[in-house]
C-alpha positions as CSV (number, residue, x, y, z in Angstrom):
1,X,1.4,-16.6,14.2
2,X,3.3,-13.3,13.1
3,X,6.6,-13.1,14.4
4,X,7.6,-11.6,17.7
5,X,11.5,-11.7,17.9
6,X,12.8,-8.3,18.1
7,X,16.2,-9.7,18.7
8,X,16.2,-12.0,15.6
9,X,14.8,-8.4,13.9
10,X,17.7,-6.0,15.3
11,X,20.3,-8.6,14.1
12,X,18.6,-9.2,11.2
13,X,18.8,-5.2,10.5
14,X,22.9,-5.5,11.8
15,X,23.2,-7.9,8.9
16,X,21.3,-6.8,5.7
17,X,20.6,-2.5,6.1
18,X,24.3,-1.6,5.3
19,X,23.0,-2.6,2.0
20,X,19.6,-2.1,1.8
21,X,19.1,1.2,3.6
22,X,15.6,0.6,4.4
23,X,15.6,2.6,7.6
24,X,16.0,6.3,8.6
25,X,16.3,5.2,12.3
26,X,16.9,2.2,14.5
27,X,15.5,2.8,18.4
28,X,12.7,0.1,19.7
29,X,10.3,1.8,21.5
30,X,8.6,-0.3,23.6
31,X,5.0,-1.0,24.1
32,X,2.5,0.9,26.1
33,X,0.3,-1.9,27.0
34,X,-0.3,-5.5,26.5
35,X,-2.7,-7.4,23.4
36,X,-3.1,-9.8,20.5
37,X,0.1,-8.0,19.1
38,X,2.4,-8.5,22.3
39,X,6.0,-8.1,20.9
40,X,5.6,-7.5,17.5
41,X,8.1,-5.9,15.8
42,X,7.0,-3.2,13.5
43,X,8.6,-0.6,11.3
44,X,6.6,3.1,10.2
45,X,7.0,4.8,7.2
46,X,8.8,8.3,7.4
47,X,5.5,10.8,6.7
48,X,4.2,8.8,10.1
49,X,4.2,10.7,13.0
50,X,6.3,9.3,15.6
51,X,6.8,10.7,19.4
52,X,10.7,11.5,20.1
53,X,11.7,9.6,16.5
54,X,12.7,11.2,13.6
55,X,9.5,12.2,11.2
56,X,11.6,14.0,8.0
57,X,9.0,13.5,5.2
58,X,11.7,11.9,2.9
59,X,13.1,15.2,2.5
60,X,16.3,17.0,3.0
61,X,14.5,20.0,3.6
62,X,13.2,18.3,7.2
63,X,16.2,16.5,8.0
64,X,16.5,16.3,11.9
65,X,13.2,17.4,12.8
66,X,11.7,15.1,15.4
67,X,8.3,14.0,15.9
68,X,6.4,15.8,18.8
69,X,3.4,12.7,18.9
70,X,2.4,9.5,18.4
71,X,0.1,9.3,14.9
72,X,-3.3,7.2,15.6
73,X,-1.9,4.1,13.7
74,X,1.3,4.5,16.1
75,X,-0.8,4.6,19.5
76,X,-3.2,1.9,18.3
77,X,-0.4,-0.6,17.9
78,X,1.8,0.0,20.7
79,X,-1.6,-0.6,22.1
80,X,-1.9,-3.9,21.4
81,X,1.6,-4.3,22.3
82,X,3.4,-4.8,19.7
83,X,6.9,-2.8,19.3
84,X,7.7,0.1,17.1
85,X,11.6,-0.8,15.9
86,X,12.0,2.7,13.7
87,X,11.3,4.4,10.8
88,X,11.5,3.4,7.3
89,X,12.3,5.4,4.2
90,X,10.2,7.1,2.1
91,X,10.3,9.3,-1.1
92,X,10.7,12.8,-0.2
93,X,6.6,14.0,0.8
94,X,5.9,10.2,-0.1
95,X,6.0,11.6,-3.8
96,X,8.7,10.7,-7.0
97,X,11.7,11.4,-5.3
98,X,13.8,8.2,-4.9
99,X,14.7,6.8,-1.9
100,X,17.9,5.4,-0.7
101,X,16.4,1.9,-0.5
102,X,17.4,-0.6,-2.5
103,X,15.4,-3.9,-3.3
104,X,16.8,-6.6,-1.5
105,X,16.0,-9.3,-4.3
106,X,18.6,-7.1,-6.4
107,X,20.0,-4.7,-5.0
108,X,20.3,-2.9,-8.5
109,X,16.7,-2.5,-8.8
110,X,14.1,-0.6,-7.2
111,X,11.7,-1.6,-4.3
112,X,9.1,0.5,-5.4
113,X,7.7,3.9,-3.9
114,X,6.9,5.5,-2.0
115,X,7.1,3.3,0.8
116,X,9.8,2.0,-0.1
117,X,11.9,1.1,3.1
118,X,8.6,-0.4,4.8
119,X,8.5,-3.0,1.6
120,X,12.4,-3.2,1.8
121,X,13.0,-4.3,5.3
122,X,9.7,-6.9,5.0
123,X,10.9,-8.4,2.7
124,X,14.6,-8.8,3.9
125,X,13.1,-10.2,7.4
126,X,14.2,-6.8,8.8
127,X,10.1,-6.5,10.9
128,X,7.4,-9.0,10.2
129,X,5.5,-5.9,10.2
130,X,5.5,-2.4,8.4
131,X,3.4,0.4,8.0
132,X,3.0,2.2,4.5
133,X,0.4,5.1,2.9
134,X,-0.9,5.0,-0.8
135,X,-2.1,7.9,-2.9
136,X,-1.9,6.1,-6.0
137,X,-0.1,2.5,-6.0
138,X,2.3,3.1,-3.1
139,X,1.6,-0.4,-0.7
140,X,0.5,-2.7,-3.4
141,X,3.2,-1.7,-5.5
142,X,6.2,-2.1,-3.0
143,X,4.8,-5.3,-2.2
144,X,4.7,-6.9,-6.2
145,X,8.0,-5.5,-6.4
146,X,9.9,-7.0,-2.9
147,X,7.6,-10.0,-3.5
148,X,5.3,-9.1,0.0
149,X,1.9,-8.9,1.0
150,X,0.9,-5.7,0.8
151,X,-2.9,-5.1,2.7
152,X,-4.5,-1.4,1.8
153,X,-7.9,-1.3,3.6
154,X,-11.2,0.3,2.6
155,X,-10.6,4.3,2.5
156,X,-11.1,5.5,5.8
157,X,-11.3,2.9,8.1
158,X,-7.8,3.6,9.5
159,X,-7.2,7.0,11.0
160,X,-5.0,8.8,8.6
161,X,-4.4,11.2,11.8
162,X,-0.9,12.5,12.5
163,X,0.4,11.0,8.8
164,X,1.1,13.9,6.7
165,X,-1.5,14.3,4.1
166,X,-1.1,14.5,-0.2
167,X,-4.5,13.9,-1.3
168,X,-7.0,13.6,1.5
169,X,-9.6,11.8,-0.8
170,X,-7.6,9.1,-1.4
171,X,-4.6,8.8,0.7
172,X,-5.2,5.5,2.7
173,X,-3.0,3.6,5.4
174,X,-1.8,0.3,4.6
175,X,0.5,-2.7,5.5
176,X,3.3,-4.7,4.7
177,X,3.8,-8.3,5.8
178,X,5.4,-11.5,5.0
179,X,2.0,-13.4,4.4
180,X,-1.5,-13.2,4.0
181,X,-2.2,-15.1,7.2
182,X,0.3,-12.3,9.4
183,X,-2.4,-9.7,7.6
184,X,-5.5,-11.5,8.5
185,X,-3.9,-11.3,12.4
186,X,-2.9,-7.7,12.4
187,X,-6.1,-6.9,10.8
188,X,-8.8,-8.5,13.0
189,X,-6.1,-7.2,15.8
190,X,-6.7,-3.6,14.5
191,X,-10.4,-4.3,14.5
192,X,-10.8,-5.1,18.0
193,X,-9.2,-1.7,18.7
194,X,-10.2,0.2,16.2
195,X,-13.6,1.5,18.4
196,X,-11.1,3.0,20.9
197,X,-10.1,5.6,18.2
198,X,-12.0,8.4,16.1
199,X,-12.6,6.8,12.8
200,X,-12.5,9.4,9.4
201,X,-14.8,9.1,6.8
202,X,-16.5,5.4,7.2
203,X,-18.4,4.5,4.4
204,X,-22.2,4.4,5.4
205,X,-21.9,0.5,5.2
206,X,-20.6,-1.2,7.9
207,X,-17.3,-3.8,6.9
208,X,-18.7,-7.7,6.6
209,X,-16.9,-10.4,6.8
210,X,-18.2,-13.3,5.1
211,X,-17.3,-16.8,6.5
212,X,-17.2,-18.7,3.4
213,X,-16.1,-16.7,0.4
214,X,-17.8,-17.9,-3.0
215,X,-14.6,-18.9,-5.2
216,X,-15.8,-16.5,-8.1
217,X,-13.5,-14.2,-9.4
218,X,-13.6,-11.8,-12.2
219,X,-10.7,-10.0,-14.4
220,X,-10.7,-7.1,-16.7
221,X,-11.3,-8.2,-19.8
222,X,-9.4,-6.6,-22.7
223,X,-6.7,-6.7,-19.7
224,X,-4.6,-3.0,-19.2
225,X,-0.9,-3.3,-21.1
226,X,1.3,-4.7,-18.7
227,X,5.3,-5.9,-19.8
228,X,5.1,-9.4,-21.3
229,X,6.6,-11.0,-17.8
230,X,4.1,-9.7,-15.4
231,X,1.1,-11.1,-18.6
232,X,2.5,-13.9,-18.7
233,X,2.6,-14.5,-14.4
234,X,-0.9,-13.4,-14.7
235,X,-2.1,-16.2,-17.4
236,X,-0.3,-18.3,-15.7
237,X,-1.9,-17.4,-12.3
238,X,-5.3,-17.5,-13.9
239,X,-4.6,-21.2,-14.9
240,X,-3.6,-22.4,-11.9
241,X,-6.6,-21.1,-10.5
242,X,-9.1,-22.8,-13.0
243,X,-7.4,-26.0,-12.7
244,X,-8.2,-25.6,-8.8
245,X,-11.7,-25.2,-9.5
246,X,-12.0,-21.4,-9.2
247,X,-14.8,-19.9,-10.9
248,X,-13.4,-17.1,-13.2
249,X,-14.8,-15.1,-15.7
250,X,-14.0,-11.5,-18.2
251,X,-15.7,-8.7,-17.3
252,X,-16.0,-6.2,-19.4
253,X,-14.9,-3.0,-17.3
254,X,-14.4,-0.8,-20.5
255,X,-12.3,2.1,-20.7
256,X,-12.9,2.9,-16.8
257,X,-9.4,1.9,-15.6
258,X,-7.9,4.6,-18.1
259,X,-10.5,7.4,-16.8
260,X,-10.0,6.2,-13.3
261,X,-6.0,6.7,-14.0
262,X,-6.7,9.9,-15.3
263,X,-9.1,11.2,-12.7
264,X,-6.8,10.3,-10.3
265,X,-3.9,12.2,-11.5
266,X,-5.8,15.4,-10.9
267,X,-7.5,15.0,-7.8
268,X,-3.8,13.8,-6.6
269,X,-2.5,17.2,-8.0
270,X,-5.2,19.6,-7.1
271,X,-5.4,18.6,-3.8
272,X,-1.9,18.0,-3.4
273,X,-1.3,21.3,-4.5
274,X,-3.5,23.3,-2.3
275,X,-2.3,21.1,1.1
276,X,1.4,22.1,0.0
277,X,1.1,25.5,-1.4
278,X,2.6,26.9,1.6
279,X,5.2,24.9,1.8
280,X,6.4,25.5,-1.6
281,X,6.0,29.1,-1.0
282,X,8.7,29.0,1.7
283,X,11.3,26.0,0.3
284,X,10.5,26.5,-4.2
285,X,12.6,23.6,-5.9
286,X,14.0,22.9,-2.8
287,X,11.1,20.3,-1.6
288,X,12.3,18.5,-5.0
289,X,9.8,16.5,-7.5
290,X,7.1,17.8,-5.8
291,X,7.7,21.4,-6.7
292,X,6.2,20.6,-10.5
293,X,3.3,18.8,-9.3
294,X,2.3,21.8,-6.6
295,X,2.9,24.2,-9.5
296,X,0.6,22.2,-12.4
297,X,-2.1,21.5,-9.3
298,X,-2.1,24.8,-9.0
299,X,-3.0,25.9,-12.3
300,X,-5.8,23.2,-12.7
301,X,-9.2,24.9,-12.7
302,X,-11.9,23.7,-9.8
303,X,-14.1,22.4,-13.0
304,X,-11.3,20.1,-14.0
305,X,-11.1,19.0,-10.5
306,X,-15.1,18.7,-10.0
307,X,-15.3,16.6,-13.3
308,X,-12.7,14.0,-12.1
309,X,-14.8,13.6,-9.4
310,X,-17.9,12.6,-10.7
311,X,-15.9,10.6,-13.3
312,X,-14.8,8.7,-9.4
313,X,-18.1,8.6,-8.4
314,X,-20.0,7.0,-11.6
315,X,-16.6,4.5,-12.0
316,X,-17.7,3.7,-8.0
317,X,-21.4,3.2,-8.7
318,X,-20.7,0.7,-11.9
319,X,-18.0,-1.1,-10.1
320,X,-20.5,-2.0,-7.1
321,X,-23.2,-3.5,-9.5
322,X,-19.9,-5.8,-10.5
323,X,-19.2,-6.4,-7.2
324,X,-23.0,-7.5,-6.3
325,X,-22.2,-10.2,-9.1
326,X,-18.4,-11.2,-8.6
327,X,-17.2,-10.6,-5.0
328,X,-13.6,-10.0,-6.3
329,X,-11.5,-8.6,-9.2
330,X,-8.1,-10.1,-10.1
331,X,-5.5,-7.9,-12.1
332,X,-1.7,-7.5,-12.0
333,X,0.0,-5.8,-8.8
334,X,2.2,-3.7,-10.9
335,X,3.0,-3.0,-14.7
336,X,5.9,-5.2,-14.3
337,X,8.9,-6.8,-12.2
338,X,10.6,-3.7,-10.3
339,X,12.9,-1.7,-12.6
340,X,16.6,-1.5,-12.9
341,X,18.3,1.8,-11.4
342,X,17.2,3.7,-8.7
343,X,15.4,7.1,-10.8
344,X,12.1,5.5,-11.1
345,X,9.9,4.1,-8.0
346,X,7.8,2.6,-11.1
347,X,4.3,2.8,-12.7
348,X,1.3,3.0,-10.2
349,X,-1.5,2.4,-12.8
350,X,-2.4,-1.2,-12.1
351,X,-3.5,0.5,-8.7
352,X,-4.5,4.2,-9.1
353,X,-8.3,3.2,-10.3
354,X,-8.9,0.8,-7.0
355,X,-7.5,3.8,-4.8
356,X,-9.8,5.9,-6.4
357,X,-12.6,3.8,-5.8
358,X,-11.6,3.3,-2.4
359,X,-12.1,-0.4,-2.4
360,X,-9.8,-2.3,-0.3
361,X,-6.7,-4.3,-2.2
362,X,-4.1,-6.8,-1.7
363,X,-0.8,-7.6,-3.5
364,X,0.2,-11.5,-3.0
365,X,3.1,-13.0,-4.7
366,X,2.5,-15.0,-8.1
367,X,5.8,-15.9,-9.6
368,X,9.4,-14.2,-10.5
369,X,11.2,-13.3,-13.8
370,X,14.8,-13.2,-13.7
371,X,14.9,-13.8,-9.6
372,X,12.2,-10.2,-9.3
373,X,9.2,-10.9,-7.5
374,X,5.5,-10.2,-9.5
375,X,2.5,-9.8,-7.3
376,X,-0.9,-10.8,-7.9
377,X,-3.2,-7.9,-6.7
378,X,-7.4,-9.0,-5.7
379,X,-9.9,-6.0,-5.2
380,X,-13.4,-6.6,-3.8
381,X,-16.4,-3.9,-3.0
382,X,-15.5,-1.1,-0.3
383,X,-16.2,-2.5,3.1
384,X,-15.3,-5.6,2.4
385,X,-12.2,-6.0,3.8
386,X,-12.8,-9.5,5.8
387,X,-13.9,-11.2,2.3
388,X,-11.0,-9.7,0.1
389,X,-8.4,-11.3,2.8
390,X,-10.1,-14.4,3.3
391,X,-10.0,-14.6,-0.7
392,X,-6.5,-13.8,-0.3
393,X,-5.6,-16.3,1.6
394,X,-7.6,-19.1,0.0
395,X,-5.6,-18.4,-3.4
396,X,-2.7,-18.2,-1.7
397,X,-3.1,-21.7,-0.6
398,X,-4.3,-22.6,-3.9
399,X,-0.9,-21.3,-5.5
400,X,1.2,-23.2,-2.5
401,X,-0.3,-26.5,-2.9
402,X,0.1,-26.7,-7.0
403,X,4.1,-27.4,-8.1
C-alpha cells in the first residue's frame, strides 16, 4: 500500500531539500474529503493550478503569483483524500529552462525536465506521490533518470484543466511514484473518480483492462541510437526477460520513430507558439528559452503543421495493427543515464513518438551505470492503460526475483 506518512514526508523534506531543491513551496493542505487515497502525501508540479499556493510556471517572470483554484487533477485527489504537501519545480513554462533541482542519486547531475522536482523529491522519499505533465518525454524521462516509476496515461483521460497548456494535442498528465504497485493504486483510485469530473478528448474506445496479460512483448528492431550504457541495460533487460520465459520478438517499426520525433517537434512549436504568442508579446526574451521556440513556431506555415499531422495519424494507424499482434513495445526510457551539469534537462526522443501517438507509457527501473539510474520504458495501444501497468508490474517482478 502507498505510503501515507506525511510526518515521515515533512522530515524527510527537513533532511534532504537543502540540497536537492525539489520544491518551490512547502504548506500541506489538507484533504477535502475521505477515499482510497486517505493521507497520501502528494507533491504538484509548478504549471499546476493550485488554490492559495504558489503557481509561477517555472519562471521568474511569474514569481509570487498565487494560484486562484484548484486544477481538476488537484480537486480529484484531495478527493480521495489524499494530501497535497506543495509544489515542485519545473523548467520555466515546463520548457528547456533548467531548474534548480538537482538529482538526488548525484547531485552533480540532472534529474531530468521538465518535471523535474516532482521526479526529484520521489525519488529522495520526499512524497510517495507526485504529479508531472509531458509534451514530449517530460514524466518518463525524470523517472529513467531518478530511477522512478514514471506512469503517463492514454492522452486525454486525465483532465489537463487548470494545468497551463504547451501543445494541447499532446500535453498529457502523468505520475511519479516509488513503484509500479503504488501506480496501479493511484490509478484504479483515479478511475473510480474519474466519472465525477469532465473528461477531454477520450478516445472513442473505452480503456480495458485485461486480467491476464499475454507475456508477449515486442522491441524496435534496428533499435534508435541510445549511449552504449543505457544499450547495454536494455540487452541486458531483454535477457533477463527471455530467460523468464517472456515471449519477445523485433518488430520492424521502420523509420517511424524518427518521423514521429520530427512531427512532434512541430506540432510542439506551432502550437506552442500560437498558445504563447501573447505572452511573448508582453515579456520578449524575458520568458527565457521559450522565446526562440514561440518565434520559430511562429514562422512555421499551417501546411508544415497539417503534414506533421497526418504523418501522427498514419504512424497511429500502423502502430495499432502492431498492437492487435503484440500487446506491448519495450524500448529505452531515455537516451542515456542523466547527464552531468545542470544546462541540459536531456534528450526526450526515446519518448516524443509514444506521446505523439498518445499511447499510454511507463518508465521502470532496469539497472545503473556509475550509481545513475536507467529506466526501462513499456508502451501498449491507446486505451490500454490497465494492460500496460499490469505488464508493468509483472516485469518488474520478473527483474526482482532474478540476482
Amino acid at each position: 500500500m502507498i505510503a501515507r506518512d506525511l510526518d515521515a514526508c515533512l522530515a524527510r523534506i527537513r533532511e534532504r531539500d537543502p540540497s536537492i531543491h525539489a520544491w518551490v513551496k512547502v504548506d500541506p493542505q489538507p484533504a477535502t474529503e475521505e477515499g482510497p487515497l486517505l493521507g497520501v502525501p502528494f507533491g504538484a508540479k509548478d504549471i499546476i493550478e493550485t488554490r492559495g499556493l504558489p503557481t509561477e510556471y517555472g519562471s521568474p517572470v511569474y514569481r509570487g503569483r498565487i494560484g486562484t483554484g484548484d486544477a481538476a487533477i488537484i480537486t480529484m485527489l484531495r478527493g480521495l483524500g489524499a494530501v497535497l504537501v506543495g509544489k515542485t519545480h519545473t523548467t520555466a513554462f515546463a520548457y528547456r529552462d533548467p531548474a534548480p533541482t538537482r538529482n538526488p542519486h548525484n547531485l552533480q547531475h540532472t534529474p531530468g525536465g521538465s518535471s523535474s522536482g516532482s521526479a526529484a523529491a520521489v525519488a529522495a522519499g520526499m512524497v510517495p506521490l507526485a504529479l508531472g505533465t509531458q509534451t514530449q518525454g517530460s514524466v518518463l524521462r525524470p523517472a529513467s533518470f531518478c530511477g522512478i516509476v514514471g506512469f503517463k496515461p492514454t492522452y486525454g483521460l486525465l483532465s489537463m484543466e487548470g494545468i497551463l497548456q504547451f501543445a494541447s494535442s499532446l500535453d498529457t498528465l502523468g505520475i511519479f511514484t516509488r513503484t509500479v504497485a503504488d501506480a496501479v493504486e493511484v490509478w484504479e483510485s483515479l478511475q473510480s473518480y474519474v466519472g465525477r469530473l469532465p473528461r477531454r478528448d477520450v478516445p472513442s474506445r473505452e480503456p480495458r483492462t485485461r486480467q491476464n496479460p499475454d507475456f508477449d512483448l515486442g522491441y524496435p528492431d534496428p533499435m534508435p541510437v541510445v549511449e552504449p550504457p543505457m544499450a547495454a541495460a536494455f540487452e541486458n533487460a531483454l535477457t533477463r526477460l527471455r530467460d523468464a520465459g517472456a515471449s519477445l520478438h523485433p518488430i520492424d517499426l521502420g523509420d517511424m520513430l524518427d518521423r514521429l520525433n520530427d512531427a512532434s517537434r512541430v506540432i510542439m512549436s506551432y502550437e506552442a507558439a500560437r498558445f504563447h504568442e501573447a505572452r511573448y508579446r508582453e515579456h520578449g526574451d524575458a520568458l527565457g528559452v521559450i522565446a526562440n521556440l514561440i518565434r520559430d513556431g511562429l514562422a512555421m506555415t499551417t501546411a508544415a503543421y497539417d503534414e506533421a499531422r497526418r504523418c501522427v495519424d498514419a504512424s497511429r494507424e500502423l502502430i495499432g495493427e502492431v498492437y492487435k499482434q503484440t500487446p506491448a513495445i519495450l524500448v529505452p526510457a531515455a537516451a542515456g543515464p542523466a547527464p552531468a551539469g545542470l544546462s541540459s534537462t536531456g534528450d526526450p526522443r526515446m519518448n516524443a513518438p509514444w506521446t505523439a501517438l498518445g499511447t499510454p507509457a511507463i518508465s521502470i527501473p532496469m539497472g545503473t551505470h556509475h550509481g545513475l539510474p536507467l529506466g526501462l520504458q513499456i508502451t501498449a495501444d491507446r486505451g490500454e492503460d490497465g494492460l500496460l501497468l499490469q505488464t508493468a508490474l509483472r516485469l518488474t517482478d520478473t527483474f526482482d526475483s532474478q540476482p
